[in-house]
DRENMI-259762 format. One record per atom (N, C-alpha, C): x, y, z; atom name; residue in three letters; chain. Coordinates in Angstrom, 3 decimals, always signed. Layout:
+----------+----------+----------+------+------+-------+
|        X |        Y |        Z | name | resn | chain |
+----------+----------+----------+------+------+-------+
|        X |        Y |        Z |   CA |  Ala |     A |
...
+----------+----------+----------+------+------+-------+
//
This chain:
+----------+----------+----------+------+------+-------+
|        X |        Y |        Z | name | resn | chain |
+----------+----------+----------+------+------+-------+
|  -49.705 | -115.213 |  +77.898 |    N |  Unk |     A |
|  -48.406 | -114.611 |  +78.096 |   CA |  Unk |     A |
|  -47.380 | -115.731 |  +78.234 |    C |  Unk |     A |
|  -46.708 | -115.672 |  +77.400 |    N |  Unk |     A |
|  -45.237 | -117.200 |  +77.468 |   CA |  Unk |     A |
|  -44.362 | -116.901 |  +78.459 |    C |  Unk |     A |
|  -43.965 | -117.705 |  +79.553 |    N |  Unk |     A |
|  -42.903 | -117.345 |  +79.825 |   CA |  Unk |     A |
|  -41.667 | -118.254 |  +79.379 |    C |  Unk |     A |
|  -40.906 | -117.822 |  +79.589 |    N |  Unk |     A |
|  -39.479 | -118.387 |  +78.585 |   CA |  Unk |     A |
|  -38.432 | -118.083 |  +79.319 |    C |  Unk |     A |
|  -37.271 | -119.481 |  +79.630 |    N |  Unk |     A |
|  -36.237 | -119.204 |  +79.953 |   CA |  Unk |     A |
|  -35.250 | -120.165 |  +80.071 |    C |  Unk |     A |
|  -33.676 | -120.483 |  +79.896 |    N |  Unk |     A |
|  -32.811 | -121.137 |  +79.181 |   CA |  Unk |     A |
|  -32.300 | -122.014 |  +80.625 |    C |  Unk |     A |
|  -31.965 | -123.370 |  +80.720 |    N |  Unk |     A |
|  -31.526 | -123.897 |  +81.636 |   CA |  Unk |     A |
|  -30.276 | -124.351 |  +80.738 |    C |  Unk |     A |
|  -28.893 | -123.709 |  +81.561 |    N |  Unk |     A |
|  -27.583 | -124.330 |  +80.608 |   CA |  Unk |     A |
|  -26.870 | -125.584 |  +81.787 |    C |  Unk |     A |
|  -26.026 | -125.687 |  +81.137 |    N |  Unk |     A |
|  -25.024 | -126.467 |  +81.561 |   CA |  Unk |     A |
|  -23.912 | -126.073 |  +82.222 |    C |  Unk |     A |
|  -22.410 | -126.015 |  +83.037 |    N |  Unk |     A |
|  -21.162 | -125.447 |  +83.145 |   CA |  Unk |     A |
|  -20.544 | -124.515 |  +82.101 |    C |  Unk |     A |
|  -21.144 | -125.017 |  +80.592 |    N |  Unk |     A |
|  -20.171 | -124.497 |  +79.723 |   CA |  Unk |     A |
|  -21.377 | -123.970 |  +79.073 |    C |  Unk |     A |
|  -22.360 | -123.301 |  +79.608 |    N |  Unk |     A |
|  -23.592 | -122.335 |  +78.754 |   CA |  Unk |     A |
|  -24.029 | -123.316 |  +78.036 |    C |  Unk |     A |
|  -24.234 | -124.677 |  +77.880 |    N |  Unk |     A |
|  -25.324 | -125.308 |  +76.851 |   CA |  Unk |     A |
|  -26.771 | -125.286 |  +77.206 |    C |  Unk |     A |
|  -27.726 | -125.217 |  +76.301 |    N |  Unk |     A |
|  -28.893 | -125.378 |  +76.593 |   CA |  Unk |     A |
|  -29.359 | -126.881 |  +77.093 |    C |  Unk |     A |
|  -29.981 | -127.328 |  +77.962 |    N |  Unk |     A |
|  -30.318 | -128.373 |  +78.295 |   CA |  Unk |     A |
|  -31.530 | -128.121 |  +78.151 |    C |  Unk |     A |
|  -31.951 | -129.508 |  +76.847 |    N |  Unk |     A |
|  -33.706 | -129.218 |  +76.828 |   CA |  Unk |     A |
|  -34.027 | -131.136 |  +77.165 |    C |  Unk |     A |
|  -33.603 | -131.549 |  +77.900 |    N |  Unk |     A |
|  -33.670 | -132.960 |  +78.274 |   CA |  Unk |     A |
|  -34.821 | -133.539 |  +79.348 |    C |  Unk |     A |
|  -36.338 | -134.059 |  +79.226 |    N |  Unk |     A |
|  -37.014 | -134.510 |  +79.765 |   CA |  Unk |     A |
|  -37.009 | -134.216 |  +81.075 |    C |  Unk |     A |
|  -37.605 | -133.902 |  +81.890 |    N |  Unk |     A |
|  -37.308 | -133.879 |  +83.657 |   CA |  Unk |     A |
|  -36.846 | -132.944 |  +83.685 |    C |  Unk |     A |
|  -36.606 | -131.673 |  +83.478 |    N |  Unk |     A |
|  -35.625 | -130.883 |  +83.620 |   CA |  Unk |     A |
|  -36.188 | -129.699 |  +84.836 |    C |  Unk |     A |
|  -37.501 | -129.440 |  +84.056 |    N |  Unk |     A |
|  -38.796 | -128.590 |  +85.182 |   CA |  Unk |     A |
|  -39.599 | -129.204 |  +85.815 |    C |  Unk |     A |
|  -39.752 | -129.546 |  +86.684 |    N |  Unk |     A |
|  -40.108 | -129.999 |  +87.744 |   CA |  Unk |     A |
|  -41.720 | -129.618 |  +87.979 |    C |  Unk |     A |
|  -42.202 | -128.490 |  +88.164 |    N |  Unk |     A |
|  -43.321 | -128.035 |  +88.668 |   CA |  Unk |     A |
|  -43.375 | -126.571 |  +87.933 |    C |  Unk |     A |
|  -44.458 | -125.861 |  +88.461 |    N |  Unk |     A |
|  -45.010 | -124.107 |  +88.163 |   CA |  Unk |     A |
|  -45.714 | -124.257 |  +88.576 |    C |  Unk |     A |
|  -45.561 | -123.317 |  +89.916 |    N |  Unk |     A |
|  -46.655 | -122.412 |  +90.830 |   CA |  Unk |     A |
|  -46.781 | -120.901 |  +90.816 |    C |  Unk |     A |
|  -47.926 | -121.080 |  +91.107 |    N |  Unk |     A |
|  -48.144 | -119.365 |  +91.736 |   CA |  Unk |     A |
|  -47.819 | -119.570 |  +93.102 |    C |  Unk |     A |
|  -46.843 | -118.813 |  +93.947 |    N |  Unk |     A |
|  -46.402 | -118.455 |  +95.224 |   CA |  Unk |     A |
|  -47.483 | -117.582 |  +95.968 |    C |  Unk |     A |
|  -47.627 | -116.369 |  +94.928 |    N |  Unk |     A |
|  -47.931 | -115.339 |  +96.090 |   CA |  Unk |     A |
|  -49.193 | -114.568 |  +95.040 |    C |  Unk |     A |
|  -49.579 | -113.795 |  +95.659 |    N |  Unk |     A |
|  -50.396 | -112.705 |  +94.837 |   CA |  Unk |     A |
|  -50.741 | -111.650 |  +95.856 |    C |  Unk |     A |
|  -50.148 | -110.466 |  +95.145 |    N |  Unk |     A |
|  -50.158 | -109.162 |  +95.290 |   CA |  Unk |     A |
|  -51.439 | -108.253 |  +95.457 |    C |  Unk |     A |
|  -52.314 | -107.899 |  +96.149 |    N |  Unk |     A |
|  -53.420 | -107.168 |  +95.221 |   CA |  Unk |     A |
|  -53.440 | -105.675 |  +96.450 |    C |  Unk |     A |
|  -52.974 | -104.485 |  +95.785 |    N |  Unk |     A |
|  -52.541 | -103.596 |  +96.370 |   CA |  Unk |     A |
|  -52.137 | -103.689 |  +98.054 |    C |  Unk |     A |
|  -52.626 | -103.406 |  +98.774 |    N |  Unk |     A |
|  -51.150 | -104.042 | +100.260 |   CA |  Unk |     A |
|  -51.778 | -105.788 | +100.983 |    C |  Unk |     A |
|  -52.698 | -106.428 |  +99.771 |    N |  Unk |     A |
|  -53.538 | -107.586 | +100.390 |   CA |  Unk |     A |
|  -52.281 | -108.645 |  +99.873 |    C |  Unk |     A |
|  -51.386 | -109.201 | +100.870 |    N |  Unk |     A |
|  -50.712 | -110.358 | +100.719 |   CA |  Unk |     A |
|  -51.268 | -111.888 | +100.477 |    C |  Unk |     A |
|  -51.293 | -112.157 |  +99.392 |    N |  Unk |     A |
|  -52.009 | -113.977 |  +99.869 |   CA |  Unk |     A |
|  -51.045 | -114.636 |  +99.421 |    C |  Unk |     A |
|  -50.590 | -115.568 | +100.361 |    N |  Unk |     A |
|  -49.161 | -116.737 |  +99.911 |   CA |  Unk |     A |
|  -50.224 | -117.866 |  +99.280 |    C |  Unk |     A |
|  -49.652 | -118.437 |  +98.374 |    N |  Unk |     A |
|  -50.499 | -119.790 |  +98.161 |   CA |  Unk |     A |
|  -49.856 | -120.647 |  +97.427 |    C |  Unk |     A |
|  -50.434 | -121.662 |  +96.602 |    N |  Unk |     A |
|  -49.528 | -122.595 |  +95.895 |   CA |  Unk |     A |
|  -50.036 | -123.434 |  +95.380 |    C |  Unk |     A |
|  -50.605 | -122.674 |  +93.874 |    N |  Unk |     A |
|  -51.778 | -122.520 |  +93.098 |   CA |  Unk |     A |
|  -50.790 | -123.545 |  +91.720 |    C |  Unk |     A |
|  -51.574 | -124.158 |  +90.727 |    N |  Unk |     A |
|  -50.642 | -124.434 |  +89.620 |   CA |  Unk |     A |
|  -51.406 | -123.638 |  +88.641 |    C |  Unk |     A |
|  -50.483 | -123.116 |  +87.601 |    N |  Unk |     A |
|  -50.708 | -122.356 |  +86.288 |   CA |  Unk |     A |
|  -51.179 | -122.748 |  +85.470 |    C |  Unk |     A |
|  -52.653 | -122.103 |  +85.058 |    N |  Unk |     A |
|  -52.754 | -122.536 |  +83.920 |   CA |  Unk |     A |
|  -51.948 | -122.130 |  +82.562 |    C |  Unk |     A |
|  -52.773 | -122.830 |  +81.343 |    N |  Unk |     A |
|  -52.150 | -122.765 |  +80.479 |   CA |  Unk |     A |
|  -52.535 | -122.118 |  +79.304 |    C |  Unk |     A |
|  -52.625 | -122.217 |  +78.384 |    N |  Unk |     A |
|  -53.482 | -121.641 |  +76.933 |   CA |  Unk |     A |
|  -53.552 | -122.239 |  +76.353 |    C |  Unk |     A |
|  -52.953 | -123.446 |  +76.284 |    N |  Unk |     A |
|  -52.526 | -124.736 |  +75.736 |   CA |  Unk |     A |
|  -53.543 | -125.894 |  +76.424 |    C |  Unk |     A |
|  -53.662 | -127.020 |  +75.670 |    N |  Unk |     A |
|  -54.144 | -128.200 |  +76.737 |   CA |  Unk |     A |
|  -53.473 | -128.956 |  +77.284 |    C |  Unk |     A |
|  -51.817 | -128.303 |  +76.649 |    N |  Unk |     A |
|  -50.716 | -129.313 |  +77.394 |   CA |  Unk |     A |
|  -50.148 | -128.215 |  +79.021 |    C |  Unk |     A |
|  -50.580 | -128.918 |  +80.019 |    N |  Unk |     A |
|  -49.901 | -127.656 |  +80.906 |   CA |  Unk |     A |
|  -48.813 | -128.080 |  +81.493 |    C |  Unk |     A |
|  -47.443 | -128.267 |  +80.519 |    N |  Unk |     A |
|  -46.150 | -128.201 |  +80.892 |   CA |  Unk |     A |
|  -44.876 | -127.474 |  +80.044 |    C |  Unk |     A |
|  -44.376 | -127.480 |  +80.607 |    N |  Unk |     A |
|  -43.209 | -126.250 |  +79.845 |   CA |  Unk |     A |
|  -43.107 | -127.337 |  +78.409 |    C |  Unk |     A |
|  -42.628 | -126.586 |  +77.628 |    N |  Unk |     A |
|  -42.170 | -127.474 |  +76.263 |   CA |  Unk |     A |
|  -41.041 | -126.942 |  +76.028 |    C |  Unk |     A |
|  -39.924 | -127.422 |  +75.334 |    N |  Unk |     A |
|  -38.412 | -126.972 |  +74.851 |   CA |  Unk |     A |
|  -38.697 | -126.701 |  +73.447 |    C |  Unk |     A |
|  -38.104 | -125.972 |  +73.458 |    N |  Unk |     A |
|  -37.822 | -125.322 |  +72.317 |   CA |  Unk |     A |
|  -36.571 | -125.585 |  +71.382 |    C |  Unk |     A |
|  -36.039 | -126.272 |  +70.572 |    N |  Unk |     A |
|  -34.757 | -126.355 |  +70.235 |   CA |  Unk |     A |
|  -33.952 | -125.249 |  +69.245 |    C |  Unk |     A |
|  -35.023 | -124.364 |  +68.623 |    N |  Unk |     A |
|  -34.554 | -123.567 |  +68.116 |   CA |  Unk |     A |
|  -33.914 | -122.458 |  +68.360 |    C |  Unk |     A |
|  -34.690 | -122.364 |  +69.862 |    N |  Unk |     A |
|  -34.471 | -121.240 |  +70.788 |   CA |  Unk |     A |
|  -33.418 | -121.481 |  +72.117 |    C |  Unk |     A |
|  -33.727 | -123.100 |  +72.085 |    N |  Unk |     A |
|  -32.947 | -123.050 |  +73.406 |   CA |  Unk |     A |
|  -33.303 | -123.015 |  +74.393 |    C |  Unk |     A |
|  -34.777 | -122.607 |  +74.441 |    N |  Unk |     A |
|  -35.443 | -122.033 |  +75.855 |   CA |  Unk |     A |
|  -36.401 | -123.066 |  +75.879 |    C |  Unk |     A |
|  -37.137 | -123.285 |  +77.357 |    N |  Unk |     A |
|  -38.446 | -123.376 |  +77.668 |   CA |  Unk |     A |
|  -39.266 | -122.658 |  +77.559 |    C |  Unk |     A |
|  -40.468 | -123.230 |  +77.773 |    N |  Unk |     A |
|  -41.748 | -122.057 |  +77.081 |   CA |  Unk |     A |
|  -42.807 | -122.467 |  +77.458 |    C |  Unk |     A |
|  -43.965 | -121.941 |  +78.577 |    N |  Unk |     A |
|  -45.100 | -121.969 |  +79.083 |   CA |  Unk |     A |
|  -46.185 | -121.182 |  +78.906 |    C |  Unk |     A |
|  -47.090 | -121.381 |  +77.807 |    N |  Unk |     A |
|  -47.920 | -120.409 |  +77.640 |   CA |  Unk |     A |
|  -48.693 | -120.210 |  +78.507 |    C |  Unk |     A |
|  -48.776 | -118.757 |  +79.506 |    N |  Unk |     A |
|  -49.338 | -118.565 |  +80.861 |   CA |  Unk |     A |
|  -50.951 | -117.850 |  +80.766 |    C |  Unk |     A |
|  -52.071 | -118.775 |  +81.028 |    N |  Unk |     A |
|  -53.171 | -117.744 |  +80.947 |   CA |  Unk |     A |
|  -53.423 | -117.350 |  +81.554 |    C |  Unk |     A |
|  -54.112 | -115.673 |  +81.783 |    N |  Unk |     A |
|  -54.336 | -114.616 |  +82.174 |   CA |  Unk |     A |
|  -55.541 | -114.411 |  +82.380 |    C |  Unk |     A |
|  -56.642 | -114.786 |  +81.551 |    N |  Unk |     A |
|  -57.663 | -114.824 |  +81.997 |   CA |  Unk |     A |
|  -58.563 | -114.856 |  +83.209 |    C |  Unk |     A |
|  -58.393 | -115.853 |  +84.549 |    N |  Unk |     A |
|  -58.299 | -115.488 |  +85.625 |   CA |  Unk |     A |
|  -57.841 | -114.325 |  +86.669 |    C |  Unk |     A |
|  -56.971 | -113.961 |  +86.308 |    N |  Unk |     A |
|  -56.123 | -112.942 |  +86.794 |   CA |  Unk |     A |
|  -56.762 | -111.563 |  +86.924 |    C |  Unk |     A |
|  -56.646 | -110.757 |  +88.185 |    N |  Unk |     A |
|  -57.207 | -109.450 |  +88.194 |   CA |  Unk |     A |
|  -56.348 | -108.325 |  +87.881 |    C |  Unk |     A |
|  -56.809 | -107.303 |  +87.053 |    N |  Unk |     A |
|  -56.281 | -106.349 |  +87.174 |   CA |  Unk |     A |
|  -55.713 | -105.502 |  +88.670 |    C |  Unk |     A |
|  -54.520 | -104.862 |  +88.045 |    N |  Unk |     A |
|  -54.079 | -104.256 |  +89.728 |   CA |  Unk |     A |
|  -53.403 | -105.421 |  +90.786 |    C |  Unk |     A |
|  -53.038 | -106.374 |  +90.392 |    N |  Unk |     A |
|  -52.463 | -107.386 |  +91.353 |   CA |  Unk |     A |
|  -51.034 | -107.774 |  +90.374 |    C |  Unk |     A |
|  -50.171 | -108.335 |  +91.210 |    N |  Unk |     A |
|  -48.959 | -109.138 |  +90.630 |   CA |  Unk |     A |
|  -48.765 | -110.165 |  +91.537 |    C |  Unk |     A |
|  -48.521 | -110.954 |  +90.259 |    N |  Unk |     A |
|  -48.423 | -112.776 |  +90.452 |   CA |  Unk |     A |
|  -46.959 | -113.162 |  +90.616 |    C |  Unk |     A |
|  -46.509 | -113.524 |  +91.543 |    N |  Unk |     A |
|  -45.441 | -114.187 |  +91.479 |   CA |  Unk |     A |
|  -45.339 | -115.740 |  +91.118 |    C |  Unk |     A |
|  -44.604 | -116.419 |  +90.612 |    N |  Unk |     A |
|  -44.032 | -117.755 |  +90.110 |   CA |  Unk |     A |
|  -42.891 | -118.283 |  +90.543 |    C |  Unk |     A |
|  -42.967 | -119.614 |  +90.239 |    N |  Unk |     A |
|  -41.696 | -120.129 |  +90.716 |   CA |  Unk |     A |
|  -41.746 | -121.265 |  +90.084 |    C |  Unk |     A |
|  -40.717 | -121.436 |  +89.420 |    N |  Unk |     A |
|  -40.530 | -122.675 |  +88.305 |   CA |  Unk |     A |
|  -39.199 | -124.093 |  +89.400 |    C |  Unk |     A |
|  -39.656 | -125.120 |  +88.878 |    N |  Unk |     A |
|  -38.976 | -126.175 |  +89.889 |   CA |  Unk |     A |
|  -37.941 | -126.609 |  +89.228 |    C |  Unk |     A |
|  -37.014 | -126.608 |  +89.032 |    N |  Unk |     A |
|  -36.011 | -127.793 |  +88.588 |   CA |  Unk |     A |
|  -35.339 | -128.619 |  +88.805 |    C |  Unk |     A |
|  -35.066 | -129.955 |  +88.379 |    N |  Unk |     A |
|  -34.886 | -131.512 |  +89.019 |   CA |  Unk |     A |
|  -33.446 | -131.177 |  +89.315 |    C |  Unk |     A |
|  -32.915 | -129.981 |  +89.641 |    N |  Unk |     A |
|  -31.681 | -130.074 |  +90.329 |   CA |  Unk |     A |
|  -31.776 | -129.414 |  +92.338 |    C |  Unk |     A |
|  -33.127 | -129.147 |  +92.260 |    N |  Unk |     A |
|  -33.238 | -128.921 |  +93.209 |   CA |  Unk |     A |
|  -33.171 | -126.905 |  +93.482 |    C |  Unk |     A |
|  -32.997 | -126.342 |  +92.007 |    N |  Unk |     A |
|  -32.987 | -124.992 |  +92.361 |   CA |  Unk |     A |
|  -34.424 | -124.518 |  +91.720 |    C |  Unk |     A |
|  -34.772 | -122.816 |  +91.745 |    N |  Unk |     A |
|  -36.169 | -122.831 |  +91.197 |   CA |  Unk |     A |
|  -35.066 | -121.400 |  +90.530 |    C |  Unk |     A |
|  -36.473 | -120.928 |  +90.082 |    N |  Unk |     A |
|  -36.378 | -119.987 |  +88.807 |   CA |  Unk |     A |
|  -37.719 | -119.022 |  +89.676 |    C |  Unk |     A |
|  -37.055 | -117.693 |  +90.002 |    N |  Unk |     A |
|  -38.882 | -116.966 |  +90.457 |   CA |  Unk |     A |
|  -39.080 | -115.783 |  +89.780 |    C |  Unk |     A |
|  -40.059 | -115.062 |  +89.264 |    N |  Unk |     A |
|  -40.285 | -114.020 |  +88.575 |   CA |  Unk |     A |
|  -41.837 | -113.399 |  +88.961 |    C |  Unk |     A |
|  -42.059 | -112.240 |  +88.372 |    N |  Unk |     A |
|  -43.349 | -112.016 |  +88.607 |   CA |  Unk |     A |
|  -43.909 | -110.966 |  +87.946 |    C |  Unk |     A |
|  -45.292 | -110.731 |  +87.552 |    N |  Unk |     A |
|  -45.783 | -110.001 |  +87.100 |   CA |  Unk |     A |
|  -46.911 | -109.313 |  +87.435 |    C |  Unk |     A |
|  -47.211 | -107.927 |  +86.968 |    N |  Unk |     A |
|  -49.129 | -107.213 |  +87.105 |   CA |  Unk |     A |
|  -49.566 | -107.129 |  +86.083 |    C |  Unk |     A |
|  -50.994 | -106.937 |  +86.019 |    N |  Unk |     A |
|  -51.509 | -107.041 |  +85.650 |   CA |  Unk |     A |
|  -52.239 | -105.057 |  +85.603 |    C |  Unk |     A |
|  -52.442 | -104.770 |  +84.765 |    N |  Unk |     A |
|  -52.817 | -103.253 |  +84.656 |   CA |  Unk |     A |
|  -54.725 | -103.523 |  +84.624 |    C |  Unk |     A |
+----------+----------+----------+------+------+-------+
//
């Protein structure tokens, strides 16, 4: 599963410039009311496990594997960036 998403500038540019992402963790995991905080790193699908830019798109792009992952739970994430802010999202798994 890719995740994908655009880091701009003041004036909406895409910044796809070295250093930009910092880290990707798993935060948390969901598995019906079982809370576990943690701070796991993502694998990949790839053998490269770091975001790659995209220039066509503009975006970053982490191919996220799933394989591990249980059905009935949602994964939260949190992407790092060398400005000191993160990016968090999350998903289940059916």
């Amino acid at each position: 599963m890719p995740a994908k998403f655009r880091v701009c500038d003041a004036n909406g540019n895409s910044i796809g410039s070295a250093g930009v992402v910092n880290d990707f963790r798993i935060t948390q995991i969901v598995a019906g009311i079982v809370v576990n905080t943690t701070n796991e790193l993502v694998d990949s699908t790839t053998p490269d496990s770091a975001f790659r830019f995209d220039p066509s798109g503009g975006q970053w792009i982490y191919n996220i594997s799933t394989k591990n992952y249980n059905a009935g739970s949602t994964y939260f994430f949190r992407v790092f960036l060398n400005d000191g802010t993160n990016i968090d999202f999350d998903f289940g798994l059916k």
